[in-house]
C-alpha positions as CSV (number, residue, x, y, z in Angstrom):
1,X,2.9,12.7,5.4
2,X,0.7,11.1,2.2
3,X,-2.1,13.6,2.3
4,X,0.6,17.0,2.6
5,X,2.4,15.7,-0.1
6,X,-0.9,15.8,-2.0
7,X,-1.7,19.1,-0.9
8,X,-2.4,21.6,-3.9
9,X,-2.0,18.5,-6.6
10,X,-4.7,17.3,-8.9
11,X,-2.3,15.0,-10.8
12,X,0.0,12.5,-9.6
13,X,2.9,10.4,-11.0
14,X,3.8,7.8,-8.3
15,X,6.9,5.6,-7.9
16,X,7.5,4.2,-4.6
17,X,10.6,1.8,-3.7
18,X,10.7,-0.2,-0.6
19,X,13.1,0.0,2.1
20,X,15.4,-2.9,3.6
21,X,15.1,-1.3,7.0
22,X,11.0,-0.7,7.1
23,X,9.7,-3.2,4.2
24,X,6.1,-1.9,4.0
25,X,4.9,-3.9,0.6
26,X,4.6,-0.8,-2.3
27,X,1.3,-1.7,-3.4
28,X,0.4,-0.9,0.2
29,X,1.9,2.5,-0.1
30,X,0.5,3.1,-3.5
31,X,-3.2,1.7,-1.8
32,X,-2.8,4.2,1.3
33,X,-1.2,6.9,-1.2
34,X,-4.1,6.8,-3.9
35,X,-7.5,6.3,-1.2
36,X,-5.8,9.6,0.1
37,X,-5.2,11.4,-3.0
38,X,-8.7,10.1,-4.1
39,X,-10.7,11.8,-1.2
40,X,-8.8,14.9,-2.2
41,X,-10.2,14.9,-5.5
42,X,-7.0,14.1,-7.2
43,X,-7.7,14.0,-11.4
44,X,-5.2,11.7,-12.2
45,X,-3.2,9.0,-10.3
46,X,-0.6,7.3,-12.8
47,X,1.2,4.2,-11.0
48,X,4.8,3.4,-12.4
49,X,5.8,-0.1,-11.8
50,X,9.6,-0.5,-12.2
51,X,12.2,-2.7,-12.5
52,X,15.5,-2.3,-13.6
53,X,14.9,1.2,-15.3
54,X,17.3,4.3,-16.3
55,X,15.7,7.7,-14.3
56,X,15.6,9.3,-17.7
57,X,12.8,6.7,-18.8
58,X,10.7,7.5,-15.4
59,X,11.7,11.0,-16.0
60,X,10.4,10.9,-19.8
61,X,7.5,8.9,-19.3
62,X,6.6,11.5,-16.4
63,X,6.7,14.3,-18.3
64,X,4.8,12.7,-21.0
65,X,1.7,11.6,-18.9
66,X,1.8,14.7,-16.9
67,X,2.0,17.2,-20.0
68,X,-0.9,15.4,-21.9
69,X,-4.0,15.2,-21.1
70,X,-5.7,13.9,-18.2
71,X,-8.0,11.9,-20.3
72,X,-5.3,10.1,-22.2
73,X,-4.0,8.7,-19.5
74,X,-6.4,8.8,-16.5
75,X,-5.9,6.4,-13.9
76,X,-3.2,4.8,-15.9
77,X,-0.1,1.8,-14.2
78,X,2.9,1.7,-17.0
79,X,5.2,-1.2,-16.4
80,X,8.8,-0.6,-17.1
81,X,11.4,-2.5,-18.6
82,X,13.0,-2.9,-22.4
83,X,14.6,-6.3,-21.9
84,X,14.7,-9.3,-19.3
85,X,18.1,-10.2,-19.1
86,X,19.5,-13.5,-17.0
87,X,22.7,-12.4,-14.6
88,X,24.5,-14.8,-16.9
89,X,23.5,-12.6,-20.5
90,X,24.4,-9.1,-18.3
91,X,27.7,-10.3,-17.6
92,X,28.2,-11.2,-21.1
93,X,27.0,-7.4,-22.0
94,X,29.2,-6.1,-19.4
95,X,32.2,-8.1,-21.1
96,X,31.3,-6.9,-24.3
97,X,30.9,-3.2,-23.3
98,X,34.0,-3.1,-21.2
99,X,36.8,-5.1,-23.0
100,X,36.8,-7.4,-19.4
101,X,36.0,-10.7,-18.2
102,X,33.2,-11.0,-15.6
103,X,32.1,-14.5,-14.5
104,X,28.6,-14.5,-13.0
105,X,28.4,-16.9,-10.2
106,X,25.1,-18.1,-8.7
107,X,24.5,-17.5,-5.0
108,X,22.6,-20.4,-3.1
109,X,19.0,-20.0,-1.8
110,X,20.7,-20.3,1.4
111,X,23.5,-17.8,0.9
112,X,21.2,-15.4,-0.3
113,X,18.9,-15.6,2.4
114,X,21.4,-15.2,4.9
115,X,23.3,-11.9,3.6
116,X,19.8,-10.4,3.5
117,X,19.0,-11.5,7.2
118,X,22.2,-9.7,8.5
119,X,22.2,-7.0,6.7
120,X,19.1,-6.1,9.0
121,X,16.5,-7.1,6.4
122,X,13.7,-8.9,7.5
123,X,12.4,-13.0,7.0
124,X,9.1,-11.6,4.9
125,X,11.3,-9.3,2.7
126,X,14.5,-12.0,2.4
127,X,11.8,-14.3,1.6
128,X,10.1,-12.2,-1.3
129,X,13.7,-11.3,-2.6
130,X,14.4,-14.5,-3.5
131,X,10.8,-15.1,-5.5
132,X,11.8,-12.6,-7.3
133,X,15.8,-13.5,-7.4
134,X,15.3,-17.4,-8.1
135,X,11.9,-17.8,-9.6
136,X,12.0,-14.7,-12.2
137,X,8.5,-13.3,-10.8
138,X,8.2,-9.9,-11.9
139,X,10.6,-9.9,-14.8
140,X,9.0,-9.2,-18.5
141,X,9.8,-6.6,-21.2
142,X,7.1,-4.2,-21.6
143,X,8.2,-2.8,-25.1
144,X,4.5,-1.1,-25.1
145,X,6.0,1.8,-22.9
146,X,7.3,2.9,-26.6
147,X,4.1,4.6,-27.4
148,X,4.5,7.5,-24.5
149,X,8.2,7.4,-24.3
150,X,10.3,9.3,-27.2
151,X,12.6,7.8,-27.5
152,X,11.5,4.0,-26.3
153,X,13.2,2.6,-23.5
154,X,16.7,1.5,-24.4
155,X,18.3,-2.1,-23.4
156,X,20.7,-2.6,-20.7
157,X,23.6,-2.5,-23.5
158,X,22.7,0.6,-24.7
159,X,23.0,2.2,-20.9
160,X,25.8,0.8,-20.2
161,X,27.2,2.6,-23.4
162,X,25.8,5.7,-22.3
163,X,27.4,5.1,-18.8
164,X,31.0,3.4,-19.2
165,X,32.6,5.6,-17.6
166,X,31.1,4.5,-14.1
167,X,32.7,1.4,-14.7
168,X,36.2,2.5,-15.2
């Protein structure tokens, strides 16, 4: 399926997302995506690494590298993320924003582990999750993105503004 998706491109702007149900690890995606698109003489292969980030920034930052030229960008990953934010400080936003009072409460290891397993997610992934849950791994603004995006990314206050009404 990788190498028709190719077919025809010489630039590519890859974001993959795992699944619950087949937890393949994305970097091996993006490795079996990019050996394909490089035998097929693919230009440009620019890797998006995301967390927490509004479409409209992919979007933006997409249309950016993909408009400019090849040699700006080249082989190019871009992180993405304005702010890291504990669950404790988005609640606080979310109180703020909405006029209501939202108590974040911290799930055990155990807890955590558990609702993953039976919701048909697997020990390697549940595991992983909670690195990245409990240990912060993965989390860190990347304010840099600023310099393709226009305008930068915005913080998670500013998108909820934009989007109160899917809270109501």
């Amino acid at each position: 399926i990788y190498a028709r998706t190719i077919e025809g491109h010489d630039r590519l702007f890859i974001l993959v997302s795992g699944s619950v149900n087949k937890p393949v690890s994305m970097s091996k995606i993006k490795e079996i995506f990019g050996k394909i698109a490089y035998e097929r003489r693919v230009r440009q292969i620019v890797d998006v690494s995301s967390y927490n980030v509004r479409i409209d920034d992919i979007s933006e930052c997409a249309a950016a590298v993909l408009t400019e030229p090849v040699e700006k960008h080249d082989r190019s990953i871009y992180e993405a993320g304005a702010e890291v934010l504990s669950n404790e400080q988005r609640a606080k936003i979310f109180n703020k924003v909405l006029g209501t009072s939202i108590m974040y409460e911290q799930q055990t290891i155990e807890d955590f582990y558990k609702t993953n397993i039976s919701s048909g997610m697997n020990h390697s992934f549940a595991y992983d999750l909670i690195k990245l849950a409990f240990n912060g791994e993965g989390k860190k603004a990347t304010l840099q993105l600023a310099v393709i995006l226009n305008p930068p990314l915005r913080t998670f206050e500013e998108w909820l503004q934009d989007n109160i009404q899917l809270f109501q």
